[in-house]
N, C-alpha and C positions, 0 to 999 in steps of 0.2 A: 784317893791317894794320888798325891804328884808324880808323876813321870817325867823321867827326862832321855832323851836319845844319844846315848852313846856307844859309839863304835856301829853303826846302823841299827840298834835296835833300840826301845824303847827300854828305861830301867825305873823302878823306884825302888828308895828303902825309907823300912821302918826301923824305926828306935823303940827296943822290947827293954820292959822293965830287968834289975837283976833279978833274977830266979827263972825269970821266965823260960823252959824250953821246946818250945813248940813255936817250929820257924818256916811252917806252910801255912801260906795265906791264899784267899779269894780274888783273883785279879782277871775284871774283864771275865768273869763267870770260869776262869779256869784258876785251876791249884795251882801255886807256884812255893817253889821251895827256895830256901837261903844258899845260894851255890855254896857260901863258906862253910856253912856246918853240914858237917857229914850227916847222913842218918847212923845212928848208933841206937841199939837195940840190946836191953839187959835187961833180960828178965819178961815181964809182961810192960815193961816200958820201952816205946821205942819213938825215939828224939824226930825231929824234922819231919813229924806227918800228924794231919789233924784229918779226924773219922769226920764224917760227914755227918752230923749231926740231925734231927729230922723237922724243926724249924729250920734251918740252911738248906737241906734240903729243899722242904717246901719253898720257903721262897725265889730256889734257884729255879722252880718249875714255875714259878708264879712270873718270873720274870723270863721263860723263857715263852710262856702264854702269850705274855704282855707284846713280849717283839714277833710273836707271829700274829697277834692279833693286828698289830699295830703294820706289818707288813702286808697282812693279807687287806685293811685297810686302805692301805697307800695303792696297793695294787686293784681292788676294786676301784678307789676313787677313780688311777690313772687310767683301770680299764673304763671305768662310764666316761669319763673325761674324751678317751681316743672313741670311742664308742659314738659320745654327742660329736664330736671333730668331725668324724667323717660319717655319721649321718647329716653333717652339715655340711660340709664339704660334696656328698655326693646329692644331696638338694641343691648346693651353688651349682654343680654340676651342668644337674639337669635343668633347672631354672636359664643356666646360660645356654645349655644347647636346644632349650623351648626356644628362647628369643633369638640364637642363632638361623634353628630352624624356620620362626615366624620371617626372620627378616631375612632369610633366601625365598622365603615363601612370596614376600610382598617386591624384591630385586624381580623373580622369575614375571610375575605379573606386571611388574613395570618395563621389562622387555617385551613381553607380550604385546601391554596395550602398543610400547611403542613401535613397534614391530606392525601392528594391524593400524598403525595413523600412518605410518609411514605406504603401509599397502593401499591406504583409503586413499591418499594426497597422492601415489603415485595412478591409482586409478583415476583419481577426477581431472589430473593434468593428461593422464592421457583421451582417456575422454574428451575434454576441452579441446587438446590438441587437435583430437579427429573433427569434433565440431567446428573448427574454426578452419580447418581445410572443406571439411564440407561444404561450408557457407564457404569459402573464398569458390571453389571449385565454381559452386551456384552463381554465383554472383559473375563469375567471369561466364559462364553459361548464358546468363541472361545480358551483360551487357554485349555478347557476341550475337544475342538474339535482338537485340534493340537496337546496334548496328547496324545491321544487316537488314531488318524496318525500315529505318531510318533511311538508311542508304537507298532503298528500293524506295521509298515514297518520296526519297530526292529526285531520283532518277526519272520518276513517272511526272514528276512536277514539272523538272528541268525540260524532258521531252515535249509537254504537254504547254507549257509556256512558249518553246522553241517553236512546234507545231502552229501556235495562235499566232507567232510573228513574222511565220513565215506566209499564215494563211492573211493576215493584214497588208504584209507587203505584196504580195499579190494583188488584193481587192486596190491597195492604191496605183499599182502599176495599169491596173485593167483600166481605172480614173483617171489615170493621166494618158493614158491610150486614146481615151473618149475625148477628151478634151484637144486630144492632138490632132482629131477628126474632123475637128465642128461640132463636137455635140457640146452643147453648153450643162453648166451643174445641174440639178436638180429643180431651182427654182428659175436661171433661165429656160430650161427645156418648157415650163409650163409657159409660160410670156411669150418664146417663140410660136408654140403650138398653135396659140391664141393668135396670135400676126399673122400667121402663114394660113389660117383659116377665113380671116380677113380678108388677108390680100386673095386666095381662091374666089370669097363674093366677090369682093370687085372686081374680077375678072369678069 
């Protein structure tokens, strides 16, 4: 049946044959009646009301089945529906707070490793550092010892040289003393020798 809304509510009418008087109809599973015609009641007849008959009946029950079937339906689907949602949602969940947790997992170890290279590379420069003071230390140790060698076997040199040229200029002063005397060199001394033995014979 058509409806139409006026004055805020919803209205239809029907057009009943003449003779017709029974002016309560089925609307929307509820009885509604003709406002215009009164109910009037004479006798065992009484105008503006229709008995409920037990096909209408049945069928008012058959379709009130229908809309709870058909609700508890919608309501089952929408509950499996919210049902799969958020057992899917609380799988995205967890799925996300796996790989959240994996990857503080794999952050935390990468501060670690970095953390232990940076301990390694600060131990081996110190290390290095001490070795290279070590050896500088060494090394100025030994050139202060190699020095000081050196220096001493200059010293023993220089004296030992000095001593030979003192002890030369001596031996040639003692040679030129001899010769200041009369004594002739070495190979006159033997020629005189030989004369002066001479001239004794011939004496």
């Amino acid at each position: 049946m058509a409806m139409k809304k006026e004055s805020g509510s919803w209205k239809g009418s029907i057009f009943l044959l003449p003779g017709t008087y029974t002016y309560k109809y089925v609307v929307d599973e509820r009885w509604c009646f003709d406002v215009e015609k009164p109910t009037v009641t004479a006798g065992s007849t009484t105008n503006n009301q229709i008995e409920v008959v037990d096909y209408l009946q049945q069928l008012l029950l058959e379709r009130s089945k229908t809309r709870d079937d058909i609700h508890q339906e919608i309501s089952a689907a929408f509950n499996q529906d919210k049902t799969l949602l958020q057992a899917k949602h609380t799988q995205d969940l967890n799925l996300h707070a796996q790989e959240l947790a994996a990857l503080r997992a794999q952050l935390s170890d990468l501060h670690r490793d970095h953390a232990n290279q940076k301990n390694q590379w600060e131990y081996r420069l110190n290390t290095l550092q001490h070795e290279v003071e070590r050896n500088k230390k060494a090394i100025n140790e030994k050139r202060s010892v190699i020095e000081t060698e050196v220096r001493s076997k200059y010293d023993v040199l220089v004296t030992a040289q000095h001593n030979e040229i003192l002890l030369l200029k001596a031996q040639m002063e003692e040679l030129r003393a001899k010769q200041v005397e009369g004594f002739p060199t070495t190979g006159g001394e033997e020629k005189g020798e030989e004369s002066s033995h001479v001239n004794n014979i011939a004496k």
